[in-house]
Structure formats: structure tokens, C-alpha cells
PyMOL commands that place a pseudoatom at each C-alpha (Angstrom):
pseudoatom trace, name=CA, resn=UNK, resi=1, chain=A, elem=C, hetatm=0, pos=[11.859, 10.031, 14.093]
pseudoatom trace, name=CA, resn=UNK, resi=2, chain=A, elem=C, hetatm=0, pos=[14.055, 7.233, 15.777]
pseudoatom trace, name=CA, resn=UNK, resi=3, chain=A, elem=C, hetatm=0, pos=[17.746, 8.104, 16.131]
pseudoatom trace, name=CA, resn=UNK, resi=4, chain=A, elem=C, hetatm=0, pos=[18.820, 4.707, 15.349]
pseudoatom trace, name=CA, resn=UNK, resi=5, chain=A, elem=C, hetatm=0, pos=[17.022, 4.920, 11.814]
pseudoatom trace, name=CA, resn=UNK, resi=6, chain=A, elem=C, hetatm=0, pos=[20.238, 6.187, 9.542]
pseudoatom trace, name=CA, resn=UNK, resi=7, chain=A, elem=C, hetatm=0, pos=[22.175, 2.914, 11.306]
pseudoatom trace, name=CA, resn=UNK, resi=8, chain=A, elem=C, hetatm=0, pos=[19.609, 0.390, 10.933]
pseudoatom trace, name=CA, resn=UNK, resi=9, chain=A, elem=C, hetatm=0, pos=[18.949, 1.846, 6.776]
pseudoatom trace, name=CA, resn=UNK, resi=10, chain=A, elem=C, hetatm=0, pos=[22.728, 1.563, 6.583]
pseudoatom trace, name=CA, resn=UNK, resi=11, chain=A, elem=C, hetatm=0, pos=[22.131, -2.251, 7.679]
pseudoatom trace, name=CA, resn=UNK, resi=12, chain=A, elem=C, hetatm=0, pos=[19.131, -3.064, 5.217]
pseudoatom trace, name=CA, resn=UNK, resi=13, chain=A, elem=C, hetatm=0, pos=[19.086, -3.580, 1.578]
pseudoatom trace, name=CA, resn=UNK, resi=14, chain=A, elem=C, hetatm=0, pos=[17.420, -1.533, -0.775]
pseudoatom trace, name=CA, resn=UNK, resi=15, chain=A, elem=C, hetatm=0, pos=[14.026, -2.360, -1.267]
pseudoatom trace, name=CA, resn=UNK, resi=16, chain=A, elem=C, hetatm=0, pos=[13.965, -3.366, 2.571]
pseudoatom trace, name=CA, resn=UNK, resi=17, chain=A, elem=C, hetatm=0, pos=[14.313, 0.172, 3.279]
pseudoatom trace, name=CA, resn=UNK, resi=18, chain=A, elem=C, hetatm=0, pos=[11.136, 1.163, 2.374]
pseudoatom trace, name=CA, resn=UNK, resi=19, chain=A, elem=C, hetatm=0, pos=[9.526, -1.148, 4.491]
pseudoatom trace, name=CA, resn=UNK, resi=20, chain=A, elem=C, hetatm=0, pos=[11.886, -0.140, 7.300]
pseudoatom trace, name=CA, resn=UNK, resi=21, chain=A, elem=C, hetatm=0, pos=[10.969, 3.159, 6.733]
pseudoatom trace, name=CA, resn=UNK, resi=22, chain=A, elem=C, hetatm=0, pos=[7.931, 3.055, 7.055]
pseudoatom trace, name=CA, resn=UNK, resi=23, chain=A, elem=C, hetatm=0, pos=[7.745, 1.685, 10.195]
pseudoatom trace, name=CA, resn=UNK, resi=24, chain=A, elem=C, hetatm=0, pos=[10.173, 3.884, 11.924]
pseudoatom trace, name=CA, resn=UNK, resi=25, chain=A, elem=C, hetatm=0, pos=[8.907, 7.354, 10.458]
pseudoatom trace, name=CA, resn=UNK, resi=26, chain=A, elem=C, hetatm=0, pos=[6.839, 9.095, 13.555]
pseudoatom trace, name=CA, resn=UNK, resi=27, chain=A, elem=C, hetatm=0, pos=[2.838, 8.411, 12.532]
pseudoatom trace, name=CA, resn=UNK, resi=28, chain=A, elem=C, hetatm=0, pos=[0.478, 11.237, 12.252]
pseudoatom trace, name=CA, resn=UNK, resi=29, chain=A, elem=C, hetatm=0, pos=[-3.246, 9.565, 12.199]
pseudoatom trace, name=CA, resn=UNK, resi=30, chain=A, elem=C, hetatm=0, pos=[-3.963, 12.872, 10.714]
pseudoatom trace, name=CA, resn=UNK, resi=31, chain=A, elem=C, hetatm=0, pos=[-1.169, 13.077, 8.101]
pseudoatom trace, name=CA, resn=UNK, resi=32, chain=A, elem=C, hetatm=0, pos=[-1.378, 11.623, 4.950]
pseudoatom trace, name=CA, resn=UNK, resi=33, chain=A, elem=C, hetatm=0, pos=[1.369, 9.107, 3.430]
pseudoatom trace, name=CA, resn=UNK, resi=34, chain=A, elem=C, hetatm=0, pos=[2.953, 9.578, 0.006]
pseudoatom trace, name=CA, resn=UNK, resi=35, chain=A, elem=C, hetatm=0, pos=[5.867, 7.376, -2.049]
pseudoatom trace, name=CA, resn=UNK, resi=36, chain=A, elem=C, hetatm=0, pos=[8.693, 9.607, -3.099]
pseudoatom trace, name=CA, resn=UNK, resi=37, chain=A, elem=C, hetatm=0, pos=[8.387, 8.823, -6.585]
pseudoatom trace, name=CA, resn=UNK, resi=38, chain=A, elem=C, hetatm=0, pos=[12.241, 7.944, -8.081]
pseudoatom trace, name=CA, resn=UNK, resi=39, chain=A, elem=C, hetatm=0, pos=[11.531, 9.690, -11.653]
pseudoatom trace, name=CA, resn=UNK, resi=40, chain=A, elem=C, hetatm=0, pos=[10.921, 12.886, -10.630]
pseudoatom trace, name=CA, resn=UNK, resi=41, chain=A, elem=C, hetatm=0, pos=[12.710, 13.333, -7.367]
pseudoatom trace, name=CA, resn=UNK, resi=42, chain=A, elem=C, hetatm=0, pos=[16.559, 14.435, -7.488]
pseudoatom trace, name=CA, resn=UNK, resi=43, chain=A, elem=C, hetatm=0, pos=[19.370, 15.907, -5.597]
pseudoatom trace, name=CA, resn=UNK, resi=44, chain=A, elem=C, hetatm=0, pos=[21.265, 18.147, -7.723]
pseudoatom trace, name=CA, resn=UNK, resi=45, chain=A, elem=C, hetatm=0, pos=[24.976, 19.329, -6.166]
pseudoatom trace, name=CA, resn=UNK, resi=46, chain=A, elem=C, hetatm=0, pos=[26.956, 22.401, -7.454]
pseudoatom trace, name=CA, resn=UNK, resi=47, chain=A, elem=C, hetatm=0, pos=[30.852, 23.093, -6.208]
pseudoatom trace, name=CA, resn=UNK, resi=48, chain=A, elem=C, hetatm=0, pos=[32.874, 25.869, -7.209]
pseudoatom trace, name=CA, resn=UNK, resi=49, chain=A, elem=C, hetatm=0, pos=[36.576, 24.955, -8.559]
pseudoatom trace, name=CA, resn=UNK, resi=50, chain=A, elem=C, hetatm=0, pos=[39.514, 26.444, -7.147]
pseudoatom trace, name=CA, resn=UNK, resi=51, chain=A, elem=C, hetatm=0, pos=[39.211, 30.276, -9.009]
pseudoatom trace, name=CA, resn=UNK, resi=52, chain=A, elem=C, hetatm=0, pos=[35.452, 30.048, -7.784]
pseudoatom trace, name=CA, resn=UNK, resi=53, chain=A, elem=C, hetatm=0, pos=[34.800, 31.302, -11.769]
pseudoatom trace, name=CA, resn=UNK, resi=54, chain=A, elem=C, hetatm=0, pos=[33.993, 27.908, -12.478]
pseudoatom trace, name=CA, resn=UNK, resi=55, chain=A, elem=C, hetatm=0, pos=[31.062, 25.662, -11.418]
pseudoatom trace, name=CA, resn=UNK, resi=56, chain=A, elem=C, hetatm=0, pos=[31.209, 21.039, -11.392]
pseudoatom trace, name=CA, resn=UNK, resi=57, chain=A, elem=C, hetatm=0, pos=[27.422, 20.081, -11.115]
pseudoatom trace, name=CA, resn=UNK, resi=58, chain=A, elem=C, hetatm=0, pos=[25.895, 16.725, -11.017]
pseudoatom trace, name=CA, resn=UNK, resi=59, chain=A, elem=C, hetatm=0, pos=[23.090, 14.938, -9.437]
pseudoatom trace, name=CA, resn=UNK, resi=60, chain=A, elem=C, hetatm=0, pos=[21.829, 12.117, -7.671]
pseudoatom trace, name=CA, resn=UNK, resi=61, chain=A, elem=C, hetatm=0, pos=[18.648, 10.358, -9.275]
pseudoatom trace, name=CA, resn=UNK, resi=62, chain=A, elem=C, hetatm=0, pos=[16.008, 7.555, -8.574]
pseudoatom trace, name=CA, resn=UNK, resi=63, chain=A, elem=C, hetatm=0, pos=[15.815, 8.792, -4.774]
pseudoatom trace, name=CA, resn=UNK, resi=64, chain=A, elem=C, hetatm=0, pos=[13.192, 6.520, -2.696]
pseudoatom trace, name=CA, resn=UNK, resi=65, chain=A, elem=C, hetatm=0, pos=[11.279, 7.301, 0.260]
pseudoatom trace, name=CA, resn=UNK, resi=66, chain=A, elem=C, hetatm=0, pos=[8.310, 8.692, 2.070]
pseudoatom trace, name=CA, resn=UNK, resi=67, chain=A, elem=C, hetatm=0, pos=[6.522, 11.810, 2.707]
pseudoatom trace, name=CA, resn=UNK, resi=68, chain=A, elem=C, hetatm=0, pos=[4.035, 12.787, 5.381]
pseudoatom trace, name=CA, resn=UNK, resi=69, chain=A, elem=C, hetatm=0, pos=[2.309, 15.808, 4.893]
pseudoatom trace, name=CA, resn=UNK, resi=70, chain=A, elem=C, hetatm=0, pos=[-1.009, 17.663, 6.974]
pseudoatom trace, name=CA, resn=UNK, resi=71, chain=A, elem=C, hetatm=0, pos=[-0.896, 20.993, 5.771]
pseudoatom trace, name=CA, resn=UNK, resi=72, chain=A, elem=C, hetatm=0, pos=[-4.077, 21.756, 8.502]
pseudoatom trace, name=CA, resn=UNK, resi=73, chain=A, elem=C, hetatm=0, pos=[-2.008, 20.779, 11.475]
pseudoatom trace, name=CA, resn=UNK, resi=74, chain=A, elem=C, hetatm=0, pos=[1.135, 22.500, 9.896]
pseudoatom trace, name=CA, resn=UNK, resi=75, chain=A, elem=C, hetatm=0, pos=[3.608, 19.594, 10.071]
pseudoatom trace, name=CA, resn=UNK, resi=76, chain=A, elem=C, hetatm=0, pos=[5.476, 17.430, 7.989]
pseudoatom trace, name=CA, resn=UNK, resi=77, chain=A, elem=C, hetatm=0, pos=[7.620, 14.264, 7.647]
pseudoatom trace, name=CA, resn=UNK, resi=78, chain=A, elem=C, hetatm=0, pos=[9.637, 13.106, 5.058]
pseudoatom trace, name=CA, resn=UNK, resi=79, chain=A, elem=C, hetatm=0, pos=[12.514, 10.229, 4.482]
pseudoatom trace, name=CA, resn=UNK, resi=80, chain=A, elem=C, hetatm=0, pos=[15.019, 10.438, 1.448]
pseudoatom trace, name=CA, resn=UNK, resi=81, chain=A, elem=C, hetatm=0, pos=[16.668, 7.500, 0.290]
pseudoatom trace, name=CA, resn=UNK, resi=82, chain=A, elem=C, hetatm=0, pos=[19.602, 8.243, -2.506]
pseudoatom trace, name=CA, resn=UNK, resi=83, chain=A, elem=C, hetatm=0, pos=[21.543, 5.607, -3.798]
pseudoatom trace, name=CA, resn=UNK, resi=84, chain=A, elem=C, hetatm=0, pos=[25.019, 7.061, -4.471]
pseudoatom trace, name=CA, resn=UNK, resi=85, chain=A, elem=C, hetatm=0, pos=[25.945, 4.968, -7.762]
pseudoatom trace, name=CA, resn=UNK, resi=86, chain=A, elem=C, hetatm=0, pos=[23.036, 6.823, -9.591]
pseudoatom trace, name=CA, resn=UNK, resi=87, chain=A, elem=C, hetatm=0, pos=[25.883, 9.856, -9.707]
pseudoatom trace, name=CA, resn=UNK, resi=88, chain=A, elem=C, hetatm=0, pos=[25.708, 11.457, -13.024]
pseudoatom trace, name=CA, resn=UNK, resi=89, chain=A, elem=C, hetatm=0, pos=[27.675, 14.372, -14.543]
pseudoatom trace, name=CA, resn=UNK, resi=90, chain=A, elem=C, hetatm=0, pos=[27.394, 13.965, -17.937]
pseudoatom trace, name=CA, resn=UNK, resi=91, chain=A, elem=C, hetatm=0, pos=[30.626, 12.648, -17.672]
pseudoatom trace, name=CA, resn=UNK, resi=92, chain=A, elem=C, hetatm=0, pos=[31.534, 9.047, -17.179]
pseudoatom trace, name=CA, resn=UNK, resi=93, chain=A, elem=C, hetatm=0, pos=[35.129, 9.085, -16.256]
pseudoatom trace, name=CA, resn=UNK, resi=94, chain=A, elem=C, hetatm=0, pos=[34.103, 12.278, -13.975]
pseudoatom trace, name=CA, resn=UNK, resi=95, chain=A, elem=C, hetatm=0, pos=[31.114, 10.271, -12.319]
pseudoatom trace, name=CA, resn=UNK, resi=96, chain=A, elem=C, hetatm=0, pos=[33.774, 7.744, -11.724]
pseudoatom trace, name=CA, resn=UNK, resi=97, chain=A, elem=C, hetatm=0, pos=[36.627, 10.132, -9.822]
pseudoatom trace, name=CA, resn=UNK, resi=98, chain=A, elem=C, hetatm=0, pos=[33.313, 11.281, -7.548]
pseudoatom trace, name=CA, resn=UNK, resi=99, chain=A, elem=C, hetatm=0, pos=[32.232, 7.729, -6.782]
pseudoatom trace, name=CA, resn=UNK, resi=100, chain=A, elem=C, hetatm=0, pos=[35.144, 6.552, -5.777]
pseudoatom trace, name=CA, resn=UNK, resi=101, chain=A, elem=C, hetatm=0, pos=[37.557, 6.931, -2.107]
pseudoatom trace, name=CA, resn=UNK, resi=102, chain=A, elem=C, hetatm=0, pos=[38.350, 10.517, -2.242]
pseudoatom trace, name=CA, resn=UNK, resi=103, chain=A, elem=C, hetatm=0, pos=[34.676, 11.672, -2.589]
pseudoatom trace, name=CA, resn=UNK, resi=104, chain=A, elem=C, hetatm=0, pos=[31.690, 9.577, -2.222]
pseudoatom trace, name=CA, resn=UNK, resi=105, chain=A, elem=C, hetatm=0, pos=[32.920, 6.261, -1.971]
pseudoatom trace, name=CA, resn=UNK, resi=106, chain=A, elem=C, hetatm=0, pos=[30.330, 4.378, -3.036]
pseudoatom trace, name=CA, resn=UNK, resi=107, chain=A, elem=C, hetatm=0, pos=[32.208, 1.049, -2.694]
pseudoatom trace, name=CA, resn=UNK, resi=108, chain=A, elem=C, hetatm=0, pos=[31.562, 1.672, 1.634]
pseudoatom trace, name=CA, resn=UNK, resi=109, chain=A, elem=C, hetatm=0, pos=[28.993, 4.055, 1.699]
pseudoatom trace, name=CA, resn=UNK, resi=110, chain=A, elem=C, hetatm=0, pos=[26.751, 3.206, -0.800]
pseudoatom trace, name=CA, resn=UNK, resi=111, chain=A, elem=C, hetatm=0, pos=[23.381, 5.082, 0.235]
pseudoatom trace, name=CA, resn=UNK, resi=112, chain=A, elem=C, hetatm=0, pos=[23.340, 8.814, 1.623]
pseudoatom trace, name=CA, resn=UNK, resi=113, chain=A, elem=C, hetatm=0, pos=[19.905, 9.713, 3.420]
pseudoatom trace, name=CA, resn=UNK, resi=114, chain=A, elem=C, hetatm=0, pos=[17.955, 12.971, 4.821]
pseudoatom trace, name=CA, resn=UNK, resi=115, chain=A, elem=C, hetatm=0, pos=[15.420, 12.302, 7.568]
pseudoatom trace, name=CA, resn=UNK, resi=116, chain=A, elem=C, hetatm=0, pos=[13.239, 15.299, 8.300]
pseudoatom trace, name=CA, resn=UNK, resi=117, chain=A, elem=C, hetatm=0, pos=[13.426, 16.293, 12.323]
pseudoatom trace, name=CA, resn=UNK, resi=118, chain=A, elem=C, hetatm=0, pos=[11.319, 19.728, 11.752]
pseudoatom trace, name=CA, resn=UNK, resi=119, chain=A, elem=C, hetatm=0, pos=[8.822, 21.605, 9.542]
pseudoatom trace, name=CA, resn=UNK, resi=120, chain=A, elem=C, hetatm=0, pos=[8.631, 25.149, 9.520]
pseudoatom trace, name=CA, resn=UNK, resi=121, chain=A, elem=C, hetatm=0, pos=[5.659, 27.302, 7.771]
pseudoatom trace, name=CA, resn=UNK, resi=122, chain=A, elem=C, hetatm=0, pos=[4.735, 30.920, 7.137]
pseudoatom trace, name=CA, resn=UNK, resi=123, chain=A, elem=C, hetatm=0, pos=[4.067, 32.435, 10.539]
pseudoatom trace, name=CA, resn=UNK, resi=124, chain=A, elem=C, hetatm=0, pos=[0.205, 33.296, 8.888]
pseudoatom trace, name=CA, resn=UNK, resi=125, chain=A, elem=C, hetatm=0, pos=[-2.076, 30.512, 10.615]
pseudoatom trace, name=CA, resn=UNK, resi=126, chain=A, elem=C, hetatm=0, pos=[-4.070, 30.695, 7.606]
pseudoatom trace, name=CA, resn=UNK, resi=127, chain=A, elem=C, hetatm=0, pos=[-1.681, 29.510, 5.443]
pseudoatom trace, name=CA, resn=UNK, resi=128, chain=A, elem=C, hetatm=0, pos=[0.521, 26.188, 4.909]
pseudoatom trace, name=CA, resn=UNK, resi=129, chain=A, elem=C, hetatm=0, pos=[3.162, 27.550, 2.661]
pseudoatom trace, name=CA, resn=UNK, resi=130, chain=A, elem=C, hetatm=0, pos=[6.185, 25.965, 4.023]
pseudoatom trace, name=CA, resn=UNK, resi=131, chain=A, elem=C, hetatm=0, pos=[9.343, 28.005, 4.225]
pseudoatom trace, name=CA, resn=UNK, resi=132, chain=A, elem=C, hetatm=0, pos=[12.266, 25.796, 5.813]
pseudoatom trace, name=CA, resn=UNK, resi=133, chain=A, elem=C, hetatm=0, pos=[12.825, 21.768, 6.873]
pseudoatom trace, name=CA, resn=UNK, resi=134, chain=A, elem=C, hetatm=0, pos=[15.420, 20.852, 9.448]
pseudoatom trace, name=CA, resn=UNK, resi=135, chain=A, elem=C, hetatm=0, pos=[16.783, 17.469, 9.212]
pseudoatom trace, name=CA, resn=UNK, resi=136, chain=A, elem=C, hetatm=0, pos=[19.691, 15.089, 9.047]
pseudoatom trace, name=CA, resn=UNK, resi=137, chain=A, elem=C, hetatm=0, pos=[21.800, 13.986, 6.538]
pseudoatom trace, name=CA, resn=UNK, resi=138, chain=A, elem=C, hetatm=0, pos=[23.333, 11.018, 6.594]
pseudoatom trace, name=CA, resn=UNK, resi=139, chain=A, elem=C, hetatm=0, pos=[26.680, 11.026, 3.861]
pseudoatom trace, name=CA, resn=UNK, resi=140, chain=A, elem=C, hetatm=0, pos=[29.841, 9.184, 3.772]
pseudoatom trace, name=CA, resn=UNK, resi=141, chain=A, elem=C, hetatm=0, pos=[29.346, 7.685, 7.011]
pseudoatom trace, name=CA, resn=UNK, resi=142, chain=A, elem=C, hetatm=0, pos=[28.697, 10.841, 9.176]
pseudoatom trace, name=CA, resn=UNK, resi=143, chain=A, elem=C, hetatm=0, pos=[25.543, 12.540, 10.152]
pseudoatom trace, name=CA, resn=UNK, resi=144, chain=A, elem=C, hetatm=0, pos=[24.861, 16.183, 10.607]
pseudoatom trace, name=CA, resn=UNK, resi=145, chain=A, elem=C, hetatm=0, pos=[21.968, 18.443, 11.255]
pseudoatom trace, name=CA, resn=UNK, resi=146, chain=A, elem=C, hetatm=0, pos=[21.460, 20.766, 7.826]
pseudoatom trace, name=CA, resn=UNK, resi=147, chain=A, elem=C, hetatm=0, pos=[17.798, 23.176, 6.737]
pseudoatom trace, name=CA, resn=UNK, resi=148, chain=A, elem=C, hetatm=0, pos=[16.508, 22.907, 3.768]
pseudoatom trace, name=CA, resn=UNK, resi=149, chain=A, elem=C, hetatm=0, pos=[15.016, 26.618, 2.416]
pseudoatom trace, name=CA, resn=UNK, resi=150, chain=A, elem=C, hetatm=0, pos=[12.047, 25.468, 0.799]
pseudoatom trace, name=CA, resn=UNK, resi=151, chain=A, elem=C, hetatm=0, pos=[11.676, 27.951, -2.546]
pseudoatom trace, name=CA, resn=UNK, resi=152, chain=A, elem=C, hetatm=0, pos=[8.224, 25.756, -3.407]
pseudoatom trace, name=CA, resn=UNK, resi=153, chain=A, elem=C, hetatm=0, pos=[6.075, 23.202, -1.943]
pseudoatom trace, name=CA, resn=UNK, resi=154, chain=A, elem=C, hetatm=0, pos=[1.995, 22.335, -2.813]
pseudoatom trace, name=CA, resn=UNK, resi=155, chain=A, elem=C, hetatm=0, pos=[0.069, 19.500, -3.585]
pseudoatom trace, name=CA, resn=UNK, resi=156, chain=A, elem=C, hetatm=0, pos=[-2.462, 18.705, -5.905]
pseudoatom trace, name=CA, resn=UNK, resi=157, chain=A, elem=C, hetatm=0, pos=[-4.533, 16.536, -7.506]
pseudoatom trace, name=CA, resn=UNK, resi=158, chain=A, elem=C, hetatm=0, pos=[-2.819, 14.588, -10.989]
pseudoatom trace, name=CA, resn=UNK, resi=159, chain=A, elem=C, hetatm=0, pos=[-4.883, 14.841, -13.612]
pseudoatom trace, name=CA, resn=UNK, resi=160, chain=A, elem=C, hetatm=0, pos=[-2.679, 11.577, -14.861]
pseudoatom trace, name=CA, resn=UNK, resi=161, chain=A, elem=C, hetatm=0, pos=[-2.394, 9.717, -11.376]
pseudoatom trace, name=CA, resn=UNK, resi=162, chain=A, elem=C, hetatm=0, pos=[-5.808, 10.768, -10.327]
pseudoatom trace, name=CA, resn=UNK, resi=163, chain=A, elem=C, hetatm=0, pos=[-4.177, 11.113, -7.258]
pseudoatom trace, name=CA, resn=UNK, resi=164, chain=A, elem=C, hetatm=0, pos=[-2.964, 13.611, -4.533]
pseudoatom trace, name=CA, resn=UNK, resi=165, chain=A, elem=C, hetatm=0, pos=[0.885, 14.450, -5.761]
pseudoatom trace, name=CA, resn=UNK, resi=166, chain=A, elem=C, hetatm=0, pos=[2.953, 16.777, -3.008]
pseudoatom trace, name=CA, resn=UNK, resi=167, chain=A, elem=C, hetatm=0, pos=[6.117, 18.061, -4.840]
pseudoatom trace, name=CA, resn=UNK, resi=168, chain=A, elem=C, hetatm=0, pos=[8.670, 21.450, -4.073]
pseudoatom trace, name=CA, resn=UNK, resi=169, chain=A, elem=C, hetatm=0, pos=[11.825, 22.281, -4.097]
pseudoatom trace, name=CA, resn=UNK, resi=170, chain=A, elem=C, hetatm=0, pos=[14.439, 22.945, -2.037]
pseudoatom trace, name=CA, resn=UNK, resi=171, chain=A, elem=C, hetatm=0, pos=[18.349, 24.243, -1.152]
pseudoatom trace, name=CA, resn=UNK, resi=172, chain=A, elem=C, hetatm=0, pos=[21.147, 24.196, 0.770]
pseudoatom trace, name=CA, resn=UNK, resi=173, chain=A, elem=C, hetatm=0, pos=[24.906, 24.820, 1.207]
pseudoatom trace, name=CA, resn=UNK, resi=174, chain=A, elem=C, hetatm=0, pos=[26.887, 22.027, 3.249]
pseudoatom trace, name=CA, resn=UNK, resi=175, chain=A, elem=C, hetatm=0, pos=[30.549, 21.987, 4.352]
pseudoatom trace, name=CA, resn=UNK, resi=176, chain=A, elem=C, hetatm=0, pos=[31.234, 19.189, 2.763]
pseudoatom trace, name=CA, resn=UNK, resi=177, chain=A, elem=C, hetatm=0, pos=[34.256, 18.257, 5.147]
pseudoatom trace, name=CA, resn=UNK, resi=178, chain=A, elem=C, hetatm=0, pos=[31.770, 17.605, 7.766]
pseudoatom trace, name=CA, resn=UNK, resi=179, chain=A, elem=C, hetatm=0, pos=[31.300, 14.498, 6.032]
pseudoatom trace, name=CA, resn=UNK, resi=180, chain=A, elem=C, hetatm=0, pos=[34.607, 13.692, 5.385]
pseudoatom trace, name=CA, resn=UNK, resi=181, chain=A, elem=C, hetatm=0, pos=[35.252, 14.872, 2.041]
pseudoatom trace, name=CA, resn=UNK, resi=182, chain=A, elem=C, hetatm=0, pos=[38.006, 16.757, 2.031]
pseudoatom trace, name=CA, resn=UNK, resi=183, chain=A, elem=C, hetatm=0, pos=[39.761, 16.136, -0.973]
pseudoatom trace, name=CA, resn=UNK, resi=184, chain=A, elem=C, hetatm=0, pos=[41.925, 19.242, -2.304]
pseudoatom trace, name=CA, resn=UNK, resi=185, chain=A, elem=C, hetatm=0, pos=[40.604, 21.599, 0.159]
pseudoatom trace, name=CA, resn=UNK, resi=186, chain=A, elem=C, hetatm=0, pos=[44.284, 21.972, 1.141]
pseudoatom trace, name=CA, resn=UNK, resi=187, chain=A, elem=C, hetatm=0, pos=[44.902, 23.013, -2.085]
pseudoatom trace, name=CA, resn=UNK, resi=188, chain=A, elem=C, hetatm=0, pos=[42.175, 25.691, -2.217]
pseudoatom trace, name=CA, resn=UNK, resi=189, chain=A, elem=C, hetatm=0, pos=[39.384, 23.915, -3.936]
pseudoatom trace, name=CA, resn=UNK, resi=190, chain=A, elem=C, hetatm=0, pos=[35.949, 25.257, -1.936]
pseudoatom trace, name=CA, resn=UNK, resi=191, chain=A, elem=C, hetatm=0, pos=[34.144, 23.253, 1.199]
pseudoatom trace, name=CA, resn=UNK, resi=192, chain=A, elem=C, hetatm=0, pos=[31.019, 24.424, 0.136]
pseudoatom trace, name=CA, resn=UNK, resi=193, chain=A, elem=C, hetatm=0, pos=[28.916, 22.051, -1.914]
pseudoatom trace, name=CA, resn=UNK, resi=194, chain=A, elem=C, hetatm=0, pos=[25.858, 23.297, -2.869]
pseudoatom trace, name=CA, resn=UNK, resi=195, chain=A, elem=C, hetatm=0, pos=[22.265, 20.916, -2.592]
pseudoatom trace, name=CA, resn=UNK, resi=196, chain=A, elem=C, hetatm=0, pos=[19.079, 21.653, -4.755]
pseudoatom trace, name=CA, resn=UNK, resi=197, chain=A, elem=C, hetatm=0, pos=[16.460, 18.999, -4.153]
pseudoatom trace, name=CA, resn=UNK, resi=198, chain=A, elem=C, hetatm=0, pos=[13.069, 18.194, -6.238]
pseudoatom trace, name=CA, resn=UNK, resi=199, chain=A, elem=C, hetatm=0, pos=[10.768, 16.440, -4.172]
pseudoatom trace, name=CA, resn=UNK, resi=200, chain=A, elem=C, hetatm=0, pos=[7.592, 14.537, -5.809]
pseudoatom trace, name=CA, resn=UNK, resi=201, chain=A, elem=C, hetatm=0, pos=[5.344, 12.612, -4.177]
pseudoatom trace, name=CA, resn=UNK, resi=202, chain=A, elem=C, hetatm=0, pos=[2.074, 10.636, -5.097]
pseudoatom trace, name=CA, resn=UNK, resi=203, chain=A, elem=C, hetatm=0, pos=[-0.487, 9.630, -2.012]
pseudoatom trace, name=CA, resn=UNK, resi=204, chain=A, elem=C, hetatm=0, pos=[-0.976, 6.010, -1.039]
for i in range(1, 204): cmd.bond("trace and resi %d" % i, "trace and resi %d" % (i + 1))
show_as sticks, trace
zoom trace
């Protein structure tokens, strides 16, 4: 995918992004093309509190984006687009202290994306079970390289959608200073901020 594509997303408004997207995202003629489909695709975060006994969760919701998949050729392709202002704990005045200028800062940074750069699947040629995703993520301004450890992945056909539907799941552990949050680590409150994301996807 084009380096410039976190920049010029940063520049476009919402529902332009999908367009944008989908002209930037490298084209397999061989891949198929799915929507990332906003109610049932999430990004789920975990951080520990200071005594580590303790555990703040939350998630991001209505993600957008696009997903190429060829399971034959072994390679993959996928765009997340998470608005940060859809930032729910459960609890409102909490949701607040995490959208605002010590965390996420929604008010300057108000969309966080992961552009996938790499696919990796089991090393069995027979098989397409994929096992890892390298990408970028693009958070509070900054942009670093993380993997994904995919724990499932498949497609199938919706009974409902009588469509093809590509969904998994996946983790990660950032250092969330990397990005520029670094509120109360001086005190002792943990870097690590933990990522669990539910991918679904229904074919064009």
C-alpha cells in the first residue's frame, strides 16, 4: 500500500475515506474485495492499573474499511478505519477522561487507522489458515509498525447475506508511548495497552 495513505485519510472526511481507500489499497485481480462491516467489527483495548491486579477495558466500535482476501495465492489486504469518539467503557465520564488531551485526543486526532503491509499463513501450502498480519497503525498522530497474531480467520458463505463473509480475530500488545500517550507512566501506571480486534467482512 501507498505510504502517503495514513496522511491523505487524515486529510479526508469520513465517508470520503472509503472511496479513498479504495483506490489506494494495492489491487489483486485475483483477490476478492469485502466492506468491513461497522456492526460487527471492533477494537477492544485492555490496560493494567498501577498494582497490575486490576484491568480498564473499553473498545472502539463502528470501524470502516476494506478487506482483500485470496486464500489460493496466500495473501491478504486489509484497511481499518476507527473513529475515536465511538470510545466506550461503560462509563461516560471515563469515556470522556480517555477522549480527551492526555489520551486519545479526539478533539486533534479524531480517526486512528491500521493498514495491512504483510500476510503471513501456516507454512503447509495446502492450507490458508492465517497465523500473523504485519501492518501500521496510525494513533494519536504517530505511526508505527505492530503484528497482529491472528487466533481465527475463515470465510464463508451467510446464510442471511447470501454472500461470502471473511471474519477472525486478532491481538496485540502496543507500547502505548510510542504514540504519545504517556500519561501517568511516570507514576507507574503500565505502557502496555493491550489490542483484540474482530474483523467481519461481507464480499462486494
Amino acid at each position: 500500500m501507498s505510504d502517503l495513505l495514513p496522511e491523505q485519510l487524515l486529510r479526508c472526511c469520513h465517508k470520503s475515506c472509503i472511496v479513498l481507500l479504495s483506490t489506494l489499497l494495492v489491487i489483486n485481480s485475483h483477490a476478492a474485495t469485502y466492506h468491513i462491516d461497522p456492526a460487527r467489527t471492533n477494537v477492544r483495548f485492555a490496560i493494567a492499573h498501577f498494582n497490575n491486579n486490576l484491568t480498564s477495558t473499553g473498545g472502539f466500535y463502528n470501524v470502516t474499511g476494506q478487506l482483500q482476501y485470496d486464500p489460493d495465492a496466500q495473501a491478504g489486504n486489509i484497511l481499518l478505519i476507527i473513529p475515536i469518539k465511538s470510545l466506550s467503557t461503560g462509563n461516560k465520564s471515563f469515556n470522556q477522561k480517555l477522549t480527551g488531551q492526555d489520551f486519545f485526543d479526539i478533539a486533534q486526532f479524531p480517526l486512528a487507522y491500521f493498514e495491512s503491509t504483510k500476510w503471513y499463513f501456516i507454512m503447509d501450502k495446502a492450507s490458508s489458515e492465517v497465523t500473523r498480519v504485519d501492518g501500521k497503525l496510525t494513533l494519536h498522530g504517530e505511526t508505527h509498525p505492530i503484528t497482529l497474531t491472528a487466533t481465527k480467520f475463515d470465510c464463508y458463505i451467510s446464510a442471511a447475506l447470501k454472500k461470502s463473509v471473511c471474519g477472525g480475530n486478532f491481538t496485540t500488545t502496543i507500547d502505548r508511548t510510542k504514540w504519545n500517550i504517556n500519561k501517568y507512566t511516570l507514576l507507574g501506571m503500565t505502557k502496555n495497552l493491550r489490542l483484540d480486534i474482530r474483523v467481519e467482512a461481507v464480499r462486494l
